[in-house]
C-alpha positions in Angstrom: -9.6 120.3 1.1 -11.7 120.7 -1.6 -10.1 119.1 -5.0 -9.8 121.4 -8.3 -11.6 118.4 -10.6 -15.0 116.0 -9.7 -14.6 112.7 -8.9 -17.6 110.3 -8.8 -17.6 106.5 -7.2 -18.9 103.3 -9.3 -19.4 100.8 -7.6 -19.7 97.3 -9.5 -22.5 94.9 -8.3 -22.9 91.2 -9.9 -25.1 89.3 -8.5 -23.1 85.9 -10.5 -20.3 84.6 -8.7 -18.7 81.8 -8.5 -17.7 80.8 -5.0 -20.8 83.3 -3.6 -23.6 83.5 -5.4 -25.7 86.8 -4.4 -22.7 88.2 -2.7 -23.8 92.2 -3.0 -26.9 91.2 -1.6 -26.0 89.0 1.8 -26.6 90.6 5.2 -24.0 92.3 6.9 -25.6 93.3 10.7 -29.0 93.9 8.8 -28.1 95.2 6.2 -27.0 94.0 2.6 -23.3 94.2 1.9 -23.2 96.7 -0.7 -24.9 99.1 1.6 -22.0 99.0 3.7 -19.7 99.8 0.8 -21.9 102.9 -0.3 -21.8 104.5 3.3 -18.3 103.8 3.8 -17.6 105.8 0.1 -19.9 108.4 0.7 -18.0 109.2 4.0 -15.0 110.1 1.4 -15.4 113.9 1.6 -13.4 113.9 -1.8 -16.0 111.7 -3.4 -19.2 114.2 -4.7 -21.3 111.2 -5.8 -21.5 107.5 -5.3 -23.3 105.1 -7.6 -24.3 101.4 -7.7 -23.5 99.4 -11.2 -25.3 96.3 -11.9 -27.1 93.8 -14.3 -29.4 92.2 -11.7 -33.0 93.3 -10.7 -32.7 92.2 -7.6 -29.5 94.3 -6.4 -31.3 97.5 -8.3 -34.4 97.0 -6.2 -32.9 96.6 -2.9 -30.1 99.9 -3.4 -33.4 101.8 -4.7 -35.7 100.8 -1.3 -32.5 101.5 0.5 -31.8 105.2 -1.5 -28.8 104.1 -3.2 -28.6 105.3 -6.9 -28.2 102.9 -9.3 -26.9 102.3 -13.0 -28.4 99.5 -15.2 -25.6 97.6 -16.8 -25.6 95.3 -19.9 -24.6 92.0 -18.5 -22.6 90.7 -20.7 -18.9 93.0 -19.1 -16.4 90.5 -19.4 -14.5 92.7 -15.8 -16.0 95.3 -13.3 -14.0 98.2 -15.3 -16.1 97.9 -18.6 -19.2 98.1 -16.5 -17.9 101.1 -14.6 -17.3 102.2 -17.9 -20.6 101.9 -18.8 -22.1 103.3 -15.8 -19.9 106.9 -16.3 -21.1 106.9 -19.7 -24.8 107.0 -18.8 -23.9 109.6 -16.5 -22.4 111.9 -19.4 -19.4 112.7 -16.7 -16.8 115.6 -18.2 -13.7 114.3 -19.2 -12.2 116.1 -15.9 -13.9 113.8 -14.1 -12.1 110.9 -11.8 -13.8 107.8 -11.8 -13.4 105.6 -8.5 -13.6 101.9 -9.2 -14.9 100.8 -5.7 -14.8 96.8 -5.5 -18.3 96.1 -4.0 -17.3 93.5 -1.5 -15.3 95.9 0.6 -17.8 96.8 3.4 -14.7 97.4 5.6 -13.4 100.0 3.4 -11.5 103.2 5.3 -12.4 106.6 3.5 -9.5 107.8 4.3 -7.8 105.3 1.9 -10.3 106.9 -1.0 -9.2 110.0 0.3 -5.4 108.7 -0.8 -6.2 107.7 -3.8 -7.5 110.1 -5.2 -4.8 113.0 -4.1 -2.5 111.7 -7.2 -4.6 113.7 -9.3 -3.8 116.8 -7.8 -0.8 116.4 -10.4 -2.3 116.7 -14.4 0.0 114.2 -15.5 -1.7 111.5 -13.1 -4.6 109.0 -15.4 -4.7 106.1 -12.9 -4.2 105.5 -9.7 -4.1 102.5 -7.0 -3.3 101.5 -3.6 -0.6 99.1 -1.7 0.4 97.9 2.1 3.2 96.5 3.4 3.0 92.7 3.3 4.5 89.9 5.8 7.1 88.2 3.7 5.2 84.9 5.0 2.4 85.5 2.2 4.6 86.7 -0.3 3.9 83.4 -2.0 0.0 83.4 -2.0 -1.0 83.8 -5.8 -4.2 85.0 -4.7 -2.3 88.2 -2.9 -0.7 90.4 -5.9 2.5 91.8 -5.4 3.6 95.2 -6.6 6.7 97.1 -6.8 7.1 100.5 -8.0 9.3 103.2 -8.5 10.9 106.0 -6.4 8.8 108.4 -8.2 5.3 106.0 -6.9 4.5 104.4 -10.5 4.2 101.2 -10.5 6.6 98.7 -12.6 5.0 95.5 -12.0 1.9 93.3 -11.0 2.5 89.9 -9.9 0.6 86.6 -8.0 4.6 85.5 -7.8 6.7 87.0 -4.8 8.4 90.3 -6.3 10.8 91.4 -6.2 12.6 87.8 -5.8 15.2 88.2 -3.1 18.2 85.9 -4.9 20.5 86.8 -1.5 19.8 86.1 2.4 18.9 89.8 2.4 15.9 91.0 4.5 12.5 90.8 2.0 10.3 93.4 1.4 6.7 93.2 -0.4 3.7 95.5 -0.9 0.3 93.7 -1.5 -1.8 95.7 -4.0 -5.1 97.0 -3.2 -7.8 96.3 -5.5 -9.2 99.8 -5.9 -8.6 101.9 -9.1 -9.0 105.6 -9.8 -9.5 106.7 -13.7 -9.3 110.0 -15.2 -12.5 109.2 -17.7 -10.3 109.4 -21.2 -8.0 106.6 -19.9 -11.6 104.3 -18.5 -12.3 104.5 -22.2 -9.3 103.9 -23.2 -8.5 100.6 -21.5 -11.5 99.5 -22.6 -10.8 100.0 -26.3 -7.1 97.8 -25.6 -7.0 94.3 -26.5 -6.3 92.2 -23.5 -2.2 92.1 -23.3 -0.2 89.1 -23.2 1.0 89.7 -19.7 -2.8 90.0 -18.3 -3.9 86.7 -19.6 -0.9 84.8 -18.1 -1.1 86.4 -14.8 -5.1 87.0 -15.2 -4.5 90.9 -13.6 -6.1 93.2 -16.0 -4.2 96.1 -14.8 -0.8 94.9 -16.6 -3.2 95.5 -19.7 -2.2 99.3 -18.6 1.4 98.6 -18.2 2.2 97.2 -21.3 0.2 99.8 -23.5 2.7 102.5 -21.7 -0.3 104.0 -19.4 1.3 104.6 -16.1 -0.3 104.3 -12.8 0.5 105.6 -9.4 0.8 103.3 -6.6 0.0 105.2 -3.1 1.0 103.6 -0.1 -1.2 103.2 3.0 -1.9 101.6 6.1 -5.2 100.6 5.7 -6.4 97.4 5.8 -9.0 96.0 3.3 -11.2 93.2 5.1 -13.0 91.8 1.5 -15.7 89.2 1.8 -14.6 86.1 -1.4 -16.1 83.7 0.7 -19.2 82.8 3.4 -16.8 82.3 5.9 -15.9 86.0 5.4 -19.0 87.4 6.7 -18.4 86.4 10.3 -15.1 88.3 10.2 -16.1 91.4 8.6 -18.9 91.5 11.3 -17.0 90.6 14.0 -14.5 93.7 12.5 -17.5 96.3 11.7 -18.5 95.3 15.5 -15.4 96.1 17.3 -15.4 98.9 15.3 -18.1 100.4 16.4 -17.8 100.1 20.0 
């Protein structure tokens, strides 16, 4: 089904990190990760184009020999959304446009889970949009997992590391993990860029509450895919072990 506005992936690349150095770079089965990420978004038949966003020479030159277009990025972006920001200005996108905030170490990613997010904007009242799963209530408590809950109507009403909704009785428990993908009518990308960072996002350090508290809703699909992110070395064995099984 063929959407009635253009949407375009970004997809942030910093070579910097802190607990993996070089991350967009390191092989995955031969190939670097953030190739992995760009053929798993380009298999989205709701995404036109997909584009690589990043301050380091070294990333550019390896997405170029590897015909993955890329967007030079000032390096000083204090979060991936100001340099995706950055990136859909230099393409001059229309302001009908939906931006795709792809996280870069998500080889694993399911297009059909792009294909979900963007469907929200189907609906003109729709500026942002993000993804959940159901989440054991074993993990609930893991303050690098953030918890969502949202409304009956699929807008979200708050981002957490703490377990929400706390369950006060001996009632069965319910969470929903976010998913860190984002989609963006352009206006609001610019718009969250131009807002101070909100109380609530530097106490829980989740820059999406800096929507929340200026009023900006955002719609909170559910799904059942699993994201398989690489934060760590470790990581890689697992995500090839995955994109292995996978494949046979």
């Amino acid at each position: 089904m063929t959407l009635p506005f253009p949407c375009v992936a970004i997809i942030p690349a910093r070579y910097g990190s802190t607990r993996f150095p070089g991350k967009p770079l390191v092989p995955i089965l031969g190939r670097p990760m953030f190739w992995h990420t760009v053929q798993r978004t380009r298999a989205c038949s709701h995404i036109q184009d997909t584009y690589l966003a990043t301050d380091d020479r070294r990333i550019a030159d390896a997405a170029a020999s590897l015909d993955v277009p890329v967007i030079m990025t000032s390096p000083d972006h204090p979060s991936g959304t100001d340099r995706i920001l950055e990136a859909a200005q230099n393409l001059n996108l229309s302001d009908q446009t939906v931006v795709v905030n792809v996280q870069g170490d998500e080889p694993c990613l399911s297009p059909l889970l792009l294909s979900q997010l963007v469907q929200p904007f189907q609906e003109p009242d729709t500026q942002v949009s993000t993804a959940a799963r159901w989440l054991a209530p074993d993990q609930a408590a893991d303050p690098n997992v953030v918890k969502v809950v949202r409304a009956h109507t699929g807008l979200a009403l708050y981002f957490s590391r703490s377990p929400i909704p706390h369950v006060r009785d001996d009632k069965p428990a319910h969470f929903l993990a976010h998913i860190g993908l984002y989609a963006f009518r352009l206006p609001v990308l610019r718009q969250f860029h131009d807002l101070q960072a909100s109380p609530l996002e530097q106490m829980e350090k989740l820059e999406q509450l800096r929507l929340l508290e200026a009023g900006i809703p955002i719609h909170v699909v559910l799904t059942e895919h699993q994201c398989y992110g690489v934060d760590r070395p470790e990581d890689v064995a697992k995500v090839e072990a995955y994109l292995r099984k996978e494949r046979s």
